[in-house]
C-alpha positions in Angstrom: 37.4 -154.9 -106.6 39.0 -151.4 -106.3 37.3 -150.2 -109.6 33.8 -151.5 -108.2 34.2 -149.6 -105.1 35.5 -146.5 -106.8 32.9 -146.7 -109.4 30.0 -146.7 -106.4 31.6 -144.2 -105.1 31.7 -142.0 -107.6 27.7 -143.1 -108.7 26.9 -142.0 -105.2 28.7 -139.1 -104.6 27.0 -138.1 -108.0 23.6 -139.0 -106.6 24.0 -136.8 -103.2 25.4 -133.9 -104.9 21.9 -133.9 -107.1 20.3 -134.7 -104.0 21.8 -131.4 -102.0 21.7 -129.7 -105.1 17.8 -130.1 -105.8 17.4 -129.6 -102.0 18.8 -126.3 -101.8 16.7 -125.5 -105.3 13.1 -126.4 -102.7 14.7 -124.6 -100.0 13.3 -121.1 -100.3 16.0 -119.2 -97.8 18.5 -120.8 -101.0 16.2 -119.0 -103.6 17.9 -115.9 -104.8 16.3 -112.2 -103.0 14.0 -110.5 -105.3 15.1 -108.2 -107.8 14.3 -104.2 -108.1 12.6 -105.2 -111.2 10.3 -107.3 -109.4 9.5 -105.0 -106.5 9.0 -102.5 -109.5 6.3 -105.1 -111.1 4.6 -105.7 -107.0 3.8 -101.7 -107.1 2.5 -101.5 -110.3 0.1 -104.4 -109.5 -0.8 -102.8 -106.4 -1.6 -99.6 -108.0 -3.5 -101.5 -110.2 -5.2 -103.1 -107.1 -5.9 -99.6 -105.8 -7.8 -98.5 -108.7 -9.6 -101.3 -108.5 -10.5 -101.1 -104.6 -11.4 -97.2 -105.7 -13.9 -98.4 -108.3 -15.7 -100.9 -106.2 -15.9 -98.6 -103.3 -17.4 -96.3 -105.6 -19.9 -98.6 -107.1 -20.6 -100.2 -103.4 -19.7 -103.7 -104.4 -18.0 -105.4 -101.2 -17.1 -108.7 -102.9 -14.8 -106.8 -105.4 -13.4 -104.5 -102.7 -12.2 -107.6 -100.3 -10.4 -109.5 -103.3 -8.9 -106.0 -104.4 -7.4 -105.7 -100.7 -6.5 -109.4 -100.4 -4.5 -109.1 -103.2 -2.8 -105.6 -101.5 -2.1 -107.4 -99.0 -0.6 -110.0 -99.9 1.7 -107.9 -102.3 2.7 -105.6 -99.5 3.9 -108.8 -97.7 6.4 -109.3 -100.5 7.2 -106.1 -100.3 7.8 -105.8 -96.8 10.4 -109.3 -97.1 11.6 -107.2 -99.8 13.2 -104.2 -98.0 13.9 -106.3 -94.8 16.5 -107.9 -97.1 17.7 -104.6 -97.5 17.6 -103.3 -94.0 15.3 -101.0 -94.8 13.2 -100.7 -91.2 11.3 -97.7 -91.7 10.2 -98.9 -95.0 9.6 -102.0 -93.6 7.3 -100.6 -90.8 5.1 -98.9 -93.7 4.7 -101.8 -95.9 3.5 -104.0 -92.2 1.1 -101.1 -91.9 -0.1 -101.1 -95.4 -1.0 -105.0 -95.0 -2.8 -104.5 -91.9 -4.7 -101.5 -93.5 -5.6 -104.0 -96.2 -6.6 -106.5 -94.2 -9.0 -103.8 -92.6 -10.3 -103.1 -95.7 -11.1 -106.1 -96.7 -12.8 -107.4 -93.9 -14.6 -103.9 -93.5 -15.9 -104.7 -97.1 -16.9 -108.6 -96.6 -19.0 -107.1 -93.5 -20.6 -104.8 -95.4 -19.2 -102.1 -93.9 -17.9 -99.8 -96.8 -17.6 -96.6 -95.2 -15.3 -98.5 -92.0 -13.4 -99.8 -95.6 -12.8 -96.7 -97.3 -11.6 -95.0 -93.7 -9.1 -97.7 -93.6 -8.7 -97.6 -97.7 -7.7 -94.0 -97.0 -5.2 -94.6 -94.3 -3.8 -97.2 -96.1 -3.3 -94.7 -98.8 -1.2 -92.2 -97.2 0.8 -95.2 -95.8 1.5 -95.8 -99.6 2.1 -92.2 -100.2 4.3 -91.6 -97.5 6.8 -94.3 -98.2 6.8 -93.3 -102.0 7.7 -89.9 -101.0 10.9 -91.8 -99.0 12.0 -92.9 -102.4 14.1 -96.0 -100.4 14.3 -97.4 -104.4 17.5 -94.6 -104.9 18.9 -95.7 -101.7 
C-alpha cells in the first residue's frame, strides 16, 4: 500500500510541476524581456514603415498610409514596453508620443485627410529623431 501511495504521489507531483511549468510558459509577465537584438529588428521595420508612409503620402494613397502607421504604431508600442523594462522614462515618453502620432496619421489618412497626416507624419518624425539622437541603446 506504501508503494501505491508513493507511486501517485510521485505521478502527480510530476503532473503539477508540468502543469506550473506550462503555465508559467502561457503567462507572458514569465516570458523572457526582449532582447537589444530585437528592439534593433522593431527600428528597422519601422524605418521600413516610414519609407513606406513617405511613398504613399507622396503618391496620395490613404489606404497605404493608414496600414504603414498601424504598423508604426503598433511597433512603437513594443518599443515603449521595451525601454520601460529598462527604466528608461524619457525614452519611454517619446516612443508613447511616436504611437499617438501614428495613430494620428493613420486616422488623418483613412479620413482622407493627407495633409492633417503628413503634419502629424512630420511630428512624428522628429519624435523618432529626437530619441535617436538620445542614443539610450549605449546606455
Amino acid at each position: 500500500m506504501m508503494k501505491i501511495t508513493a507511486a501517485v504521489l510521485t505521478v502527480v507531483g510530476v503532473g503539477l510541476s508540468l502543469s506550473a511549468g506550462s503555465a508559467l510558459t502561457r503567462n507572458p509577465a514569465a516570458q523572457q524581456a526582449p532582447t537589444a537584438d530585437e528592439h534593433k529588428a522593431w527600428m528597422d521595420d519601422a524605418g521600413d514603415a516610414q519609407e513606406d508612409v513617405r511613398d504613399a503620402l507622396h503618391a496620395k494613397e490613404g489606404a497605404k498610409v493608414a496600414a504603414a502607421a498601424v504598423k508604426i504604431e503598433s511597433l512603437m508600442a513594443k518599443t515603449e514596453a521595451y525601454w520601460a523594462g529598462k527604466h528608461a522614462s524619457d525614452i519611454v515618453t517619446l516612443a508613447r508620443e511616436s504611437r499617438a502620432l501614428a495613430t494620428q496619421v493613420a486616422a488623418a489618412a483613412q479620413a482622407g485627410q493627407l495633409d492633417q497626416s503628413d503634419a502629424a507624419f512630420t511630428k512624428m518624425n522628429a519624435n523618432c529623431s529626437a530619441c535617436h539622437d538620445l542614443h539610450p541603446e549605449k546606455r
